[in-house]
C-alpha positions as CSV (number, residue, x, y, z in Angstrom):
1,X,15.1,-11.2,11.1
2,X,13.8,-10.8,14.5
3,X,11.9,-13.2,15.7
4,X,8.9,-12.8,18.3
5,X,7.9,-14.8,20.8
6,X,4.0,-15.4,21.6
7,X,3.7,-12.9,24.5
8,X,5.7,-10.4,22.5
9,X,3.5,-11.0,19.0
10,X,0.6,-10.9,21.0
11,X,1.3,-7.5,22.7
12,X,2.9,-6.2,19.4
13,X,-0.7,-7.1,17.9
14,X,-2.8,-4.9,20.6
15,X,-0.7,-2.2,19.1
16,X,-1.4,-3.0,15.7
17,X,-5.0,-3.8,16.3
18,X,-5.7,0.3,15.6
19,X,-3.5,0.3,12.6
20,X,-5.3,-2.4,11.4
21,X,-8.3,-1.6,11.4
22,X,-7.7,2.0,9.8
23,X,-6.0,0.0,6.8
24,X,-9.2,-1.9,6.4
25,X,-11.7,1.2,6.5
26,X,-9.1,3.0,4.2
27,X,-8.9,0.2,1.8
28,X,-12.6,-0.5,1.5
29,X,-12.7,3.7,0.8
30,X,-9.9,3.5,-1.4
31,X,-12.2,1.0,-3.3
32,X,-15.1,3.3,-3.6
33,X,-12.8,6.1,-5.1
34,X,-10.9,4.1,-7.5
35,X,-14.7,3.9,-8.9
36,X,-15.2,7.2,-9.8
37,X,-16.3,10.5,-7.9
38,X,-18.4,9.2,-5.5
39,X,-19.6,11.2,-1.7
40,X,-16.1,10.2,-0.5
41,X,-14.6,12.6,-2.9
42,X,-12.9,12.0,-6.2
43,X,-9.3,11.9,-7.3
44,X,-7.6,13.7,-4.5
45,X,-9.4,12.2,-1.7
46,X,-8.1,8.9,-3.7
47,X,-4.5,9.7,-3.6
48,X,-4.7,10.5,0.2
49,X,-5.9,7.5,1.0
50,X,-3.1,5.8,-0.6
51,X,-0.6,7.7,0.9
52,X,-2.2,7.2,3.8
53,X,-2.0,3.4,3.2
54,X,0.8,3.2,2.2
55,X,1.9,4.8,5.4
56,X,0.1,2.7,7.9
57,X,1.5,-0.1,5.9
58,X,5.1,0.8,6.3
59,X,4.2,1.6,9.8
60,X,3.4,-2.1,10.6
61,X,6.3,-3.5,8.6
62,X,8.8,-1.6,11.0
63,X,7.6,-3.5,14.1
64,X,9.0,-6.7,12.4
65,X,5.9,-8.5,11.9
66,X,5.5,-8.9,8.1
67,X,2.6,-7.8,5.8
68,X,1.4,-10.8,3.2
69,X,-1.9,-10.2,2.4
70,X,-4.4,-6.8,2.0
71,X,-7.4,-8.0,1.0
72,X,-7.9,-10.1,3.2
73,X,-4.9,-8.1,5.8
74,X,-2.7,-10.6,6.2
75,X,0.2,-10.4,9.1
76,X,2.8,-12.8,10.4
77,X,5.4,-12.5,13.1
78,X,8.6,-15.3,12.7
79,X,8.6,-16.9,15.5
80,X,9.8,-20.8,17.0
81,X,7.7,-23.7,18.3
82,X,9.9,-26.4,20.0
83,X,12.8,-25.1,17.8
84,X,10.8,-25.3,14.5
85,X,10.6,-21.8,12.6
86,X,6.6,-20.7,12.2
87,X,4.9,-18.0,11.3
88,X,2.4,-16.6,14.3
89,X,-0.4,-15.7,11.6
90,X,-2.8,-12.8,12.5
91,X,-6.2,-12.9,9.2
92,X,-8.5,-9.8,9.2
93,X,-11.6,-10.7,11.6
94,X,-9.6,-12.3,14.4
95,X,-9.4,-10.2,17.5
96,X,-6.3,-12.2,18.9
97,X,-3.5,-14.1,17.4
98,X,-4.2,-17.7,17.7
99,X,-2.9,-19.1,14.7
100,X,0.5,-20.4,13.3
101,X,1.6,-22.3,10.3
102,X,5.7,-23.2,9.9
103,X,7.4,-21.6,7.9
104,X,7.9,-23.8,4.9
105,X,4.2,-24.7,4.3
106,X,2.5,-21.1,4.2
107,X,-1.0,-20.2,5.2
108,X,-2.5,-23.5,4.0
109,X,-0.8,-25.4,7.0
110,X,-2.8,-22.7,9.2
111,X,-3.0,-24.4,13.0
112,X,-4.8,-23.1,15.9
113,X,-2.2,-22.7,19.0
């Protein structure tokens, strides 16, 4: 597993930021479809958006950080503080990465760097 360190999560996260975002306006339209022909479309324009999730997805796994969560978006990049293996934990709403939790305790042992 390749692990990042915080310059190199936090400039891998600029890229992502796009992506991101995109996977968040996708899933709330995905939502909207799923409900029934709606002004977004109906079945088709359903399946393209999760293809096209499902390809901006894969497209953030393959930079190494990891996808957990999609609703909320969920991304961590392994990483070591003072030789202890963490997770640097990016939520949907943040605008940086900021956050970390190790690697054995999950999100709920979420601190601030």
């Amino acid at each position: 597993m390749e692990l990042f360190t915080l310059d190199e999560a936090r400039a891998e996260l600029a890229r992502l930021l796009p992506v991101l975002d995109e996977i968040v306006r996708l899933r709330a339209d995905a939502a909207e479809l799923a409900s029934g022909d709606t002004a977004l479309g109906g079945l088709p324009e359903f399946k393209a958006a999760q293809a096209r999730l499902d390809e901006l997805m894969e497209s953030v796994q393959q930079t190494g950080a990891e996808l957990k969560g999609f609703a909320p978006l969920l991304v961590d990049f392994r990483s070591e503080l003072d030789g202890v293996p963490v997770l640097l934990c990016w939520l949907e709403g943040d605008r940086s990465l900021d956050w970390y939790h190790r690697a054995d305790l999950g999100f709920a042992g979420r601190r601030r760097l």
